[in-house]
MILUM-243417 format. One record per residue (C-alpha): x, z, y. Coordinates in steps of 0.1 Angstrom, whole numbers, padded with zeros to 4 digits, always signed. Layout:
XZY
...
END
This chain:
+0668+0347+0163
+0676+0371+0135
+0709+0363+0120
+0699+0379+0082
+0736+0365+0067
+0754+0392+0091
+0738+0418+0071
+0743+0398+0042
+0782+0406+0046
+0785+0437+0054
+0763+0452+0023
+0787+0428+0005
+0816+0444+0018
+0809+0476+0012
+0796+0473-0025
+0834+0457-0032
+0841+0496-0027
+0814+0508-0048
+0828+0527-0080
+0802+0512-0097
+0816+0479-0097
+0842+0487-0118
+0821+0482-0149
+0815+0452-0144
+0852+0439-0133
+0863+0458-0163
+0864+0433-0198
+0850+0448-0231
+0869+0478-0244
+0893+0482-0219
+0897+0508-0187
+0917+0483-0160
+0910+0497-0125
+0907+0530-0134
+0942+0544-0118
+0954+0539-0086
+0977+0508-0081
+0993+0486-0056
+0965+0460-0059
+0930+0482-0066
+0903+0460-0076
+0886+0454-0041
+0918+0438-0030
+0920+0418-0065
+0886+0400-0060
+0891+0393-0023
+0926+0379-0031
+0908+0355-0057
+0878+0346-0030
+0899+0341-0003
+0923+0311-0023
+0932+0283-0011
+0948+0264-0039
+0983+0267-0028
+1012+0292-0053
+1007+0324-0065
+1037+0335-0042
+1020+0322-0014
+0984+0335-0019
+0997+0368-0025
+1019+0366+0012
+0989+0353+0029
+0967+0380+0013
+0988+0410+0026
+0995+0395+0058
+0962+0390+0066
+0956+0425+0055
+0983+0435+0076
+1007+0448+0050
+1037+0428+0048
+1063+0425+0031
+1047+0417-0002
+1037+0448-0020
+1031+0428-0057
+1050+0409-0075
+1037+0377-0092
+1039+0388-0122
+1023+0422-0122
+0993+0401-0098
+0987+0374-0129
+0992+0404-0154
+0963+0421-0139
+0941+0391-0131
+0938+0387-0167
+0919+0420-0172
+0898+0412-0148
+0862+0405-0164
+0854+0366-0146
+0814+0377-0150
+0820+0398-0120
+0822+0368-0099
+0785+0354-0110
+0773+0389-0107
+0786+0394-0070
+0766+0354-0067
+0735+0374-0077
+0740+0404-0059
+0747+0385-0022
+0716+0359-0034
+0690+0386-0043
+0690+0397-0004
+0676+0362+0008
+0656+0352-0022
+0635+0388-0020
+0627+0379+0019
+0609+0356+0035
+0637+0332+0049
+0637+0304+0018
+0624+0276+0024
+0600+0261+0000
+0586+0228-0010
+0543+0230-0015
+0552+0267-0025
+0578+0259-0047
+0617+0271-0047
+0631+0230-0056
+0662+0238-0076
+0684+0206-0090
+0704+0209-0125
+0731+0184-0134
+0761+0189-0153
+0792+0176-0141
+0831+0176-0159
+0858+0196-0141
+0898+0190-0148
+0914+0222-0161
+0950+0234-0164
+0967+0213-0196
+0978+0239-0214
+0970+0247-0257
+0945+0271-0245
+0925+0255-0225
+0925+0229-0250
+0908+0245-0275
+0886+0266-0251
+0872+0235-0235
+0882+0205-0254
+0903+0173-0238
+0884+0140-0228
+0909+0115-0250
+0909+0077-0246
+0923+0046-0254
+0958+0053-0237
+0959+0089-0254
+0957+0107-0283
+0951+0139-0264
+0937+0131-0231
+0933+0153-0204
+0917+0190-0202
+0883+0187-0190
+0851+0215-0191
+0815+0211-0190
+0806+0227-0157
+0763+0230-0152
+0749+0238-0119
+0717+0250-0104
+0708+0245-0063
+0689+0248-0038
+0682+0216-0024
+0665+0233+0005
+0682+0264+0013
+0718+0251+0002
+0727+0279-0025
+0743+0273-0058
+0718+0300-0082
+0744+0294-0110
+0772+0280-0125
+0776+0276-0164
+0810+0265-0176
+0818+0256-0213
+0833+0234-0243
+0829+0196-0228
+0813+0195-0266
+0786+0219-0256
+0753+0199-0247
+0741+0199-0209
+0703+0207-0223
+0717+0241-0237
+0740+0248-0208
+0705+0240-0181
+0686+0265-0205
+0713+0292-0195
+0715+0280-0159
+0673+0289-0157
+0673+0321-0175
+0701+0338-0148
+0666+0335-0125
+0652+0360-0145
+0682+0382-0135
+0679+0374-0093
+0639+0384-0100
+0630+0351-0083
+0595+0354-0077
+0584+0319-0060
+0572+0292-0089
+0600+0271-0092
+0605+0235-0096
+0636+0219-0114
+0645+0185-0109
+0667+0167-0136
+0684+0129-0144
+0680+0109-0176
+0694+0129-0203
+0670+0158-0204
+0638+0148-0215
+0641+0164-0252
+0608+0172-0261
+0622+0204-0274
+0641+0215-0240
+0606+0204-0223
+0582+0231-0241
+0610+0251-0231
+0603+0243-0195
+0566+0254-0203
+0575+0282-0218
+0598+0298-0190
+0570+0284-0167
+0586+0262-0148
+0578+0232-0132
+0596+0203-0136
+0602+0167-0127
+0623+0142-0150
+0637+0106-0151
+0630+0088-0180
+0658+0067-0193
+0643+0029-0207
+0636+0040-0245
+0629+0077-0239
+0587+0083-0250
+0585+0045-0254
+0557+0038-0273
+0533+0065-0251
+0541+0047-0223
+0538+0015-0236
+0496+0026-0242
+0496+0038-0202
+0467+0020-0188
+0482+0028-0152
+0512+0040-0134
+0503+0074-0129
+0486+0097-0160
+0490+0125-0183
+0499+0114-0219
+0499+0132-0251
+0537+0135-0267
+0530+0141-0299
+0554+0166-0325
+0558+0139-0348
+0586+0148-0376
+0611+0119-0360
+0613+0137-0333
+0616+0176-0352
+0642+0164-0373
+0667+0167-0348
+0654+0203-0338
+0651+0211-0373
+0688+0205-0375
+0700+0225-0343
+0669+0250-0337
+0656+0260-0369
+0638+0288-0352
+0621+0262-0324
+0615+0240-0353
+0588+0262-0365
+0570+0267-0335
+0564+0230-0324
+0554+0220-0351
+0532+0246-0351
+0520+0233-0313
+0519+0196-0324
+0517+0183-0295
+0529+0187-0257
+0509+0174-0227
+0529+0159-0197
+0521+0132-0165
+0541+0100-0165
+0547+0082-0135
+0561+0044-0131
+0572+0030-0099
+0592-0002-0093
+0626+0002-0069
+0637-0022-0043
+0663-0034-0067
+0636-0041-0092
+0641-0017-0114
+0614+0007-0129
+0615+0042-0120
+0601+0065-0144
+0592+0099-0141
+0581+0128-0165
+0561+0163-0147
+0540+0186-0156
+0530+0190-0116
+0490+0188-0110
+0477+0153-0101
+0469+0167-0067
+0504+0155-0058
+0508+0121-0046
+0530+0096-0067
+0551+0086-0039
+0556+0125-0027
+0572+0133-0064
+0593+0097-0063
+0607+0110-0029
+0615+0148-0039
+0634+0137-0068
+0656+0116-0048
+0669+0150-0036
+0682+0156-0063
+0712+0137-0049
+0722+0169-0031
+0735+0187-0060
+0759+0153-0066
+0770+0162-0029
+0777+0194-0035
+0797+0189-0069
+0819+0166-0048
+0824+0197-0021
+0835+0222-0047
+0859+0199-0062
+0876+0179-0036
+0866+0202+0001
+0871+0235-0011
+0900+0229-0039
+0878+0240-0070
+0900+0227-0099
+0928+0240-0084
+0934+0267-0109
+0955+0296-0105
+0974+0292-0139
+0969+0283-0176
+0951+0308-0192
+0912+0306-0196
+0903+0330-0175
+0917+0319-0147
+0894+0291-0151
+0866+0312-0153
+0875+0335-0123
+0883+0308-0100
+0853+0286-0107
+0827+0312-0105
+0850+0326-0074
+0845+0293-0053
+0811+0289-0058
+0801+0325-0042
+0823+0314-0012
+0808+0283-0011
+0771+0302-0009
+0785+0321+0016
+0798+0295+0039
+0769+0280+0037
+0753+0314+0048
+0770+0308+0080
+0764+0272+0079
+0725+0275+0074
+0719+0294+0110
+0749+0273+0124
+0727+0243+0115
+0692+0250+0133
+0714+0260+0168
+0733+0226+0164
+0703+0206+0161
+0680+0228+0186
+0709+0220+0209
+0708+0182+0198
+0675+0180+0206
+0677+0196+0242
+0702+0166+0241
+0678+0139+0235
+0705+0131+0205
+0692+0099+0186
+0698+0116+0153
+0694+0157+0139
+0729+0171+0143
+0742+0194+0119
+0781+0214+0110
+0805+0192+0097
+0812+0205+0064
+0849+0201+0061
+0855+0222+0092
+0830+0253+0084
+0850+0250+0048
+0884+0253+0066
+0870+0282+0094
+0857+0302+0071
+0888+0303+0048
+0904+0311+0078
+0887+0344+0091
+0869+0355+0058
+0895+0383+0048
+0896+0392+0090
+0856+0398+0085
+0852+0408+0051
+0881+0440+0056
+0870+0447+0091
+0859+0484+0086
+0839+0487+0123
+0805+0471+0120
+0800+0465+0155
+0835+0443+0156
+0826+0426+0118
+0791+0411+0133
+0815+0398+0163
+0840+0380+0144
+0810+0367+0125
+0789+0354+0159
+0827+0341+0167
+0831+0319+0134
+0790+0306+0140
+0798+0296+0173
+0829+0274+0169
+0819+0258+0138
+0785+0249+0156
+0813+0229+0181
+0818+0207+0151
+0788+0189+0145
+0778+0152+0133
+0747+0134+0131
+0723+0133+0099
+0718+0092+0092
+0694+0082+0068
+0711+0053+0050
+0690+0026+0030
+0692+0032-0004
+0716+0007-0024
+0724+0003-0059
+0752+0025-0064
+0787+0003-0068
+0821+0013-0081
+0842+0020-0049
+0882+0012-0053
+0897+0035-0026
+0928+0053-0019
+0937+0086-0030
+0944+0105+0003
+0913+0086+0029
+0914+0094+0062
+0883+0105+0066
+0887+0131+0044
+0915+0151+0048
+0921+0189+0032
+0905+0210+0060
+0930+0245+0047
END
């Protein structure tokens, strides 16, 4: 079997040398990376892909021993001095550029046709400092008047093929309507061309952000909280049928206030057809979702696919606590920004590996006779790959670059568990330790 992330890397590798790069690393009106220097820019962005949340002192060491150049050749000082040139939208644009290779072939996986993309939004802790403060805002409470240093961080994945398409990060002010907006127009930018369908929780059923939806053409599915398009459900004479959502001037106001230039346009449309679906859960609660998917699909098939949505909740829970996400070089801003977006092209990578490492695992579970699918544990992949990726990723021989990489596949496919469907509970508040055993930091 054709192992299509190998070649993934090395055209990644190698356009880390392009000159071309440079504009994009490079912030507005300035020329950084234009003279030679201890630290050139290919070394910069591998330093900051290859972190593993420990001191600056440290990540420098490890960086130039891995490259083979000890003793340290930077100081600290000069390394955070010149991270701060570095334009953080060279990170997202890297995401797109490793992305585009697998999205333009036929390897994703899709759903009826469809590419089935979650969006959430999710809050990330940030270095306190007065900066960050005012670029992202503090979550006060009761106990204080300031509160901790949180930002807005809105993601886009693939439930099936495992990639984050995007990362937004913002103001924790900022709505997550406006911040999923920006997370679908970067697929403009990747040239997706499968139809894609975006599954969202309660919170995003604004009339205005679903013409949107219909505008960018894309299909959707949505929970409905209990008082969101109350009345047209309440004249539903069954669980499953398309209802008229009309433009009324309760519901423009709003629009009016924050989209003046929407505001026009609906209520020029007056109306927006969508299919509402009712279902009751085993707790007894009513599950109610909003599409614009052709009645040709099944109730039950849409009340399962947007249970899936669960994987992006997963996946927030990775970034953060497996591969060390909020742990931020320093307090400036764009440290922020460069190590967010950093993490999550890593993270798309690892999963790269992960992907192929997964269909040996469970073609060798079921030569087994294995009760359950096996798959990579997750932890372990995270901690391999931080291990070898500056080995691979600087390896100049081709030949020696695709064995390091057949190396990493095959001992991370020794760490496998099984895939357990678990009965769906309410979910309940869990009181646990900070450091659980099961757990543990795998770098």
């Amino acid at each position: 079997m054709d192992k299509s992330y190998k070649k993934r890397f090395q055209i990644f590798s190698e356009f880390l040398s392009e000159p071309e790069l440079v504009n994009y690393a490079r912030k507005d009106g300035y020329n950084t990376f234009s003279r030679k220097r201890k630290m050139p820019l290919k070394d910069m962005l591998l330093c900051c892909l290859s972190k593993k949340g420990l001191t600056t002192a440290f990540e420098l060491r490890n960086y130039f021993k891995d490259k083979g150049e000890l003793p340290m050749a930077l100081s600290v000082q000069g390394y955070l001095q010149q991270r701060k040139r570095l334009n953080p939208e060279v990170f997202p644009y890297l995401n797109r550029r490793y992305l585009m290779d697998f999205y333009h072939s036929e390897e994703p996986k899709l759903w009826k046709g469809y590419l089935l993309a979650a969006v959430d939004g999710s809050k990330a802790e940030v270095p306190n400092s007065k900066e960050n403060r005012e670029t992202f805002g503090n979550s006060g409470n009761q106990h204080s008047r300031t509160g901790q240093v949180r930002a807005l961080v809105s993601g886009m994945y693939d439930i099936l093929n495992h990639f984050y398409l995007d990362i937004e990060i913002e103001h924790i002010s900022v709505s997550e309507i406006e911040l999923a907006k920006r997370n679908l127009k970067h697929l403009r930018e990747m040239k997706i061309r499968q139809p894609v369908l975006a599954v969202f929780d309660r919170g995003y059923p604004s009339i205005e952000f679903i013409d949107f939806l219909e505008m960018e053409r894309i299909h959707y599915i949505i929970r409905l909280s209990s008082n969101d398009y109350k009345s047209e459900r309440e004249q539903m004479q069954s669980e499953d049928e398309k209802v008229i959502l009309k433009h009324s001037s309760a519901r423009l106001q709003k629009i009016r206030q924050k989209h003046p230039e929407r505001y026009e346009e609906m209520k020029r449309k007056e109306e927006t057809i969508a299919r509402i679906l009712k279902s009751t859960l085993p707790s007894g609660n009513e599950l109610v979702l909003m599409t614009n998917l052709p009645d040709t699909i099944a109730a039950e098939e849409l009340a399962d696919l947007y249970y899936q949505r669960w994987e992006i909740e997963k996946k927030y829970h990775t970034l953060k606590n497996k591969m060390k996400f909020e742990s931020v070089t320093g307090k400036a801003s764009v440290y922020v920004y460069q190590d967010f977006w950093s993490q999550v092209l890593v993270y798309n990578m690892i999963q790269d590996i992960r992907n192929s490492a997964d269909e040996e695992a469970a073609e060798a579970g079921r030569k087994s006779r294995n009760k359950y699918l096996m798959h990579t544990n997750e932890n372990t992949a995270i901690g391999l790959f931080k291990e070898n990726m500056l080995k691979i990723l600087l390896e100049p021989e081709e030949k020696k670059c695709i064995q390091k990489l057949n190396k990493l596949q095959k001992e991370m496919e020794r760490y496998v568990l099984p895939i357990r469907e678990l009965p769906g509970n309410e979910r309940r508040k869990n009181i646990s330790n900070k450091y659980k055993n099961n757990q543990k930091s795998s770098f």
